[in-house]
MMTF fields as JSON, N, C-alpha, C and O atoms, coordinates in Angstrom:
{
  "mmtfVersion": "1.0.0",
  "mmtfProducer": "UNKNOWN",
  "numBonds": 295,
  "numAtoms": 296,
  "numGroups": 74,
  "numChains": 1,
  "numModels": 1,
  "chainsPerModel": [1],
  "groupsPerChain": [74],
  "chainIdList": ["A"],
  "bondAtomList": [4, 2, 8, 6, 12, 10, 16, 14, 20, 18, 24, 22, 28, 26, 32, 30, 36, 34, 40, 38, 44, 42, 48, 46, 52, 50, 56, 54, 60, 58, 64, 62, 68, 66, 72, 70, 76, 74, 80, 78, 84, 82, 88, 86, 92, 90, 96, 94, 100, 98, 104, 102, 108, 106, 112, 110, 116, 114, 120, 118, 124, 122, 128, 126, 132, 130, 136, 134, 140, 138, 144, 142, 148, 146, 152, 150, 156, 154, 160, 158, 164, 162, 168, 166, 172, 170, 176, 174, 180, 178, 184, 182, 188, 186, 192, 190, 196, 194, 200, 198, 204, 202, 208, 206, 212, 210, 216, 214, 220, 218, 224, 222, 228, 226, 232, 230, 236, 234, 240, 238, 244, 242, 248, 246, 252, 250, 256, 254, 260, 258, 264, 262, 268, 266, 272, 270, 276, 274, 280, 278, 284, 282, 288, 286, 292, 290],
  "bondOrderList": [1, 1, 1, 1, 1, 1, 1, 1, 1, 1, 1, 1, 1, 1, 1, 1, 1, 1, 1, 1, 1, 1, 1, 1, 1, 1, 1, 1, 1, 1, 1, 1, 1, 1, 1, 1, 1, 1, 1, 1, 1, 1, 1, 1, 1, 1, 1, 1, 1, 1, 1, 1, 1, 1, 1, 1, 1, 1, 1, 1, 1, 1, 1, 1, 1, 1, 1, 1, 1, 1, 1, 1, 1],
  "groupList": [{"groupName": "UNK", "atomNameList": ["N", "CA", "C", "O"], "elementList": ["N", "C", "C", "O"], "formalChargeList": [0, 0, 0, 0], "bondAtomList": [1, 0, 2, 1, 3, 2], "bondOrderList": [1, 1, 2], "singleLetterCode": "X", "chemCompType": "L-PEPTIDE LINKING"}],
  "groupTypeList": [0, 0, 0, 0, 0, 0, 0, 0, 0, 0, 0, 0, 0, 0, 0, 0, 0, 0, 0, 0, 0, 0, 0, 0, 0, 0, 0, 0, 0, 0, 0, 0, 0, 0, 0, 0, 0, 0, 0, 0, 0, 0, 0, 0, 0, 0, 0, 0, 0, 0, 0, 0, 0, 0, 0, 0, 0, 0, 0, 0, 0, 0, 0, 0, 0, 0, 0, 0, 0, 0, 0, 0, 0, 0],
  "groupIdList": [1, 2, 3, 4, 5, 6, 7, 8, 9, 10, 11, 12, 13, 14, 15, 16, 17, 18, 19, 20, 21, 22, 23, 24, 25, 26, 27, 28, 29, 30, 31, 32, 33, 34, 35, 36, 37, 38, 39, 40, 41, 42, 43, 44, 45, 46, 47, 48, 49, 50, 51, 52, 53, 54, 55, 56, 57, 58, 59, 60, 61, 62, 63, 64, 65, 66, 67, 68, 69, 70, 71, 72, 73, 74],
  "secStructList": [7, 7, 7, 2, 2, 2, 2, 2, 2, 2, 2, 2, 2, 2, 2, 2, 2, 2, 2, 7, 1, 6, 6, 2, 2, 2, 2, 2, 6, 6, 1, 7, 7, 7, 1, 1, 7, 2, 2, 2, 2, 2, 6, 6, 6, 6, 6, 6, 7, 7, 2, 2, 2, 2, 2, 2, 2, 2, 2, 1, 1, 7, 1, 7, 7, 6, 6, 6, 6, 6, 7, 7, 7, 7],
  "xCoordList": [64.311, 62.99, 62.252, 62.218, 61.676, 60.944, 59.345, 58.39, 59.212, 57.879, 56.907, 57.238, 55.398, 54.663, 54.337, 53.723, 54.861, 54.739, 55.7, 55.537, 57.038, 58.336, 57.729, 57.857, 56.991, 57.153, 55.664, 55.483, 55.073, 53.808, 54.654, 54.404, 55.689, 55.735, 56.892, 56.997, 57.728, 58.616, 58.011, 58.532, 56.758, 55.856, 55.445, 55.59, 54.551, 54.556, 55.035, 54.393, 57.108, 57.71, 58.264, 58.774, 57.991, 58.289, 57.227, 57.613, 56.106, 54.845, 54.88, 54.656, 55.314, 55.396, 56.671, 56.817, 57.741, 59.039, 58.939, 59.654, 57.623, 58.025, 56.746, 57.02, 55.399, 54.486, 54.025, 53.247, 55.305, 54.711, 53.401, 52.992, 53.065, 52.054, 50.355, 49.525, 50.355, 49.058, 48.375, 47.169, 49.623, 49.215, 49.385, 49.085, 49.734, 49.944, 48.414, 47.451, 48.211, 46.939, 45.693, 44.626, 45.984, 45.164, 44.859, 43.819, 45.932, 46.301, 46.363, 46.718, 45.974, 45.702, 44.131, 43.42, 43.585, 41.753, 41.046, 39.857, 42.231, 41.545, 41.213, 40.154, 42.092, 42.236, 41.309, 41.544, 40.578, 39.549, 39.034, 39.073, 38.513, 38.231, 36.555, 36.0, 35.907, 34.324, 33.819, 34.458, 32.306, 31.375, 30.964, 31.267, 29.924, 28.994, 29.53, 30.668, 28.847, 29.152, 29.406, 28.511, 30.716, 31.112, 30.031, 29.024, 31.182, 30.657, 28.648, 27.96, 28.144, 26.593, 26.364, 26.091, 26.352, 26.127, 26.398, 25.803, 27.248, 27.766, 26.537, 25.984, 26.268, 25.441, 23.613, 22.64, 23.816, 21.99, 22.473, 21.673, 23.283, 23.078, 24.12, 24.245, 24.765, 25.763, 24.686, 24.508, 24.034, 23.246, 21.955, 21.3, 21.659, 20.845, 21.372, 20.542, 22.314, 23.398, 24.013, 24.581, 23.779, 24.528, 25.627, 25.777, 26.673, 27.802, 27.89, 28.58, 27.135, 26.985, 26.645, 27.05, 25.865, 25.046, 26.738, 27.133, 27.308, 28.45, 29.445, 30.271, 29.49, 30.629, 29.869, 30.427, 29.106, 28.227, 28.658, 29.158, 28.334, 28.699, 30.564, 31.188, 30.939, 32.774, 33.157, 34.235, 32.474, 32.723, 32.087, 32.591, 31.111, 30.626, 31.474, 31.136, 32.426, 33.404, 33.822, 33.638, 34.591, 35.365, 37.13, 37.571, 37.737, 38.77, 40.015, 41.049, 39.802, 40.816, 40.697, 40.569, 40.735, 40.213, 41.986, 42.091, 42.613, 43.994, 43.543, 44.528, 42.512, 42.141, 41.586, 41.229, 41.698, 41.056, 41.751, 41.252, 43.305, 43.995, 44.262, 44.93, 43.439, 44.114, 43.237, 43.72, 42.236, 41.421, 42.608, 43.633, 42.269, 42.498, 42.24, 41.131, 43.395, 43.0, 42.745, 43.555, 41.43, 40.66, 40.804, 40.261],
  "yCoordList": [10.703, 10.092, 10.766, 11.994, 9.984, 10.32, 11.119, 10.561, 12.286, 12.235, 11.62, 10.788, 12.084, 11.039, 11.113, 10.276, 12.207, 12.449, 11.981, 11.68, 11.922, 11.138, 9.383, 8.567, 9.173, 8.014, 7.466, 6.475, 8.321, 8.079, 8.295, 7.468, 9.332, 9.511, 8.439, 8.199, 7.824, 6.669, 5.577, 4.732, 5.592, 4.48, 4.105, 3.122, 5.725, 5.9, 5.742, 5.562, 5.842, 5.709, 4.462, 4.057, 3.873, 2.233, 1.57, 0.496, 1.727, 0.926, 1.148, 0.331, 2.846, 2.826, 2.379, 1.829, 2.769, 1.254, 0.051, -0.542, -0.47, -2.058, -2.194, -2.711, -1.683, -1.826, -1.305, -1.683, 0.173, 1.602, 2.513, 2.354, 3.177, 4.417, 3.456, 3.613, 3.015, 2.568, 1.275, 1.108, 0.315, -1.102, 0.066, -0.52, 1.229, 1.122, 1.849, 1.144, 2.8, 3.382, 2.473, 2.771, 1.123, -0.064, -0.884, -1.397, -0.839, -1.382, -0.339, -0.848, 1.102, 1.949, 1.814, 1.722, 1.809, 2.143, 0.727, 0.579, -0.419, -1.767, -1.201, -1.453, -0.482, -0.356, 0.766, 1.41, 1.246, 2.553, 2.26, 1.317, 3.651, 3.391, 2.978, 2.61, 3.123, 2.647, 4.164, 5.088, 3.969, 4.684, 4.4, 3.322, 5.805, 4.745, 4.899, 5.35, 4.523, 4.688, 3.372, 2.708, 2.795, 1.313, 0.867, 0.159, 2.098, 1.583, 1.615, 0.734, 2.655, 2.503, 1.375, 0.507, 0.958, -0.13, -1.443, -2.445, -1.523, -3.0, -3.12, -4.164, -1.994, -2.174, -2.502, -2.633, -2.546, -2.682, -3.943, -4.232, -5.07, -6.53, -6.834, -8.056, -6.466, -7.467, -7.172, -7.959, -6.172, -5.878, -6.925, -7.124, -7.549, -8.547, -9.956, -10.827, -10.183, -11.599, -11.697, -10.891, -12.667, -13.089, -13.741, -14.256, -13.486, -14.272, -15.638, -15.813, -16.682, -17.65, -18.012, -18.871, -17.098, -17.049, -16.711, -17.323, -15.89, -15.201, -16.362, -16.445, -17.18, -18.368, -19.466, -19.572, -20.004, -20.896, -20.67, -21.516, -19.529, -18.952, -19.507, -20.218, -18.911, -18.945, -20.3, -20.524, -21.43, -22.543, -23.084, -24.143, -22.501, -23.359, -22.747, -22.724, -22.361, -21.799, -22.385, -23.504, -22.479, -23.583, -23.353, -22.205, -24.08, -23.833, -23.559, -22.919, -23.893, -23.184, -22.839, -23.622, -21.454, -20.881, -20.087, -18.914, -20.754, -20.413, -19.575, -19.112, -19.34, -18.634, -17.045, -16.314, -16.86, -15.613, -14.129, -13.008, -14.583, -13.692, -13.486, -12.623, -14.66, -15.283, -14.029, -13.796, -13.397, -12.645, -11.737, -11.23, -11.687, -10.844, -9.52, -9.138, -8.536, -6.984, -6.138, -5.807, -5.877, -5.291, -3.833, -3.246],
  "zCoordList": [311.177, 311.041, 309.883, 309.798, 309.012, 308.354, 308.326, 308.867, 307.73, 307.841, 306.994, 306.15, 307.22, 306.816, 305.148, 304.486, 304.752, 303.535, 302.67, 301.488, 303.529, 302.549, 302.546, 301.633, 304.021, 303.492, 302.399, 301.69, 302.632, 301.176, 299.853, 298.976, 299.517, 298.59, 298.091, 296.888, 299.03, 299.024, 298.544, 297.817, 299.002, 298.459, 297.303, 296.576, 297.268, 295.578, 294.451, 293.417, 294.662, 294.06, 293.67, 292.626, 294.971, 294.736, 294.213, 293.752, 294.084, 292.958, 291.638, 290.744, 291.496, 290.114, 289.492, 288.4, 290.54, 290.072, 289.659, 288.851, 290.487, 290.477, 289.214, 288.131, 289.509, 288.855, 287.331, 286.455, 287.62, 286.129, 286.89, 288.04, 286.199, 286.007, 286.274, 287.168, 285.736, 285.072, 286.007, 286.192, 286.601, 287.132, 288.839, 289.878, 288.94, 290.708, 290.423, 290.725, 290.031, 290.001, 289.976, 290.511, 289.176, 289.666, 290.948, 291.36, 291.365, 292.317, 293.873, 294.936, 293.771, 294.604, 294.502, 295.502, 293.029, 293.331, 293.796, 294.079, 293.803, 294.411, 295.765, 296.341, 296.218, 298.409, 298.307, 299.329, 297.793, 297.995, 299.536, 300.326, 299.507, 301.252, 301.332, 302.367, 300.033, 300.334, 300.941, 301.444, 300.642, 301.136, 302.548, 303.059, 303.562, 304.419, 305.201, 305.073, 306.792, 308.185, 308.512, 309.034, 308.238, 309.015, 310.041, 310.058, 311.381, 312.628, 312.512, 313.027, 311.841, 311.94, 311.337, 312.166, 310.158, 309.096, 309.803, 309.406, 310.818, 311.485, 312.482, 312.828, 312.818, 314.309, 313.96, 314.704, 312.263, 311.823, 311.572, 310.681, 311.693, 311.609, 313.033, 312.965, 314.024, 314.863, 315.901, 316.831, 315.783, 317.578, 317.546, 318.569, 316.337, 316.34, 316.592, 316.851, 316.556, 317.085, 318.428, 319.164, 318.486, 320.213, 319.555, 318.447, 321.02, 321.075, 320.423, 319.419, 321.042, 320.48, 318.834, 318.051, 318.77, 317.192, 316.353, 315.361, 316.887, 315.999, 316.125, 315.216, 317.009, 317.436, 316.435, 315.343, 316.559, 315.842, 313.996, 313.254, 313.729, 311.762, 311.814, 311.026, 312.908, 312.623, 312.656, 312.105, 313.232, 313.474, 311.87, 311.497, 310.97, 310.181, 308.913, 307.73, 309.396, 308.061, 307.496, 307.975, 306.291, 306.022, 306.72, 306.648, 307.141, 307.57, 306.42, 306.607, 305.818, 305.056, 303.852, 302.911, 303.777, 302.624, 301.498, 301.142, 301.343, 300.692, 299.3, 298.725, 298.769, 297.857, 297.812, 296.888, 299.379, 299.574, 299.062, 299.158, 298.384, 298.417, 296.493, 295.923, 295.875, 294.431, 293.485, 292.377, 293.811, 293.212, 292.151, 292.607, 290.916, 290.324, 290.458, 290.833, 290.12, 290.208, 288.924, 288.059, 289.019, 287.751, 287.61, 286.673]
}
């Protein structure tokens, strides 16, 4: 079994295989982890919504959104 470091560094090795130096390091600072207290930050807008209110937005979605993934990585 692997540990967790072979398999980060397995990883590593396979982006800059497939990608080079320059496009994985792009493609690592896209997934940054963000600033800020999630769980606090969620709870100053969801503790003001009801169930319904939150069912009501998901229903006025558009159903299919096939573009959510097309974004270019800068």
């Amino acid at each position: 079994m692997k540990t967790q470091h072979e398999i980060i560094q397995q990883g590593y090795d396979a982006l800059i295989n497939s990608l080079g130096v320059v496009d994985t390091i792009r493609f690592i600072r896209y997934f940054s982890p963000g600033k800020g207290d999630y769980t606090q930050e969620r709870h100053q807008w969801l503790d003001e919504k009801t169930l319904a209110n939150v069912l009501l937005e998901m229903n006025e979605l558009p159903e299919d959104d096939t573009n959510q993934y097309d974004e270019i990585i800068e």
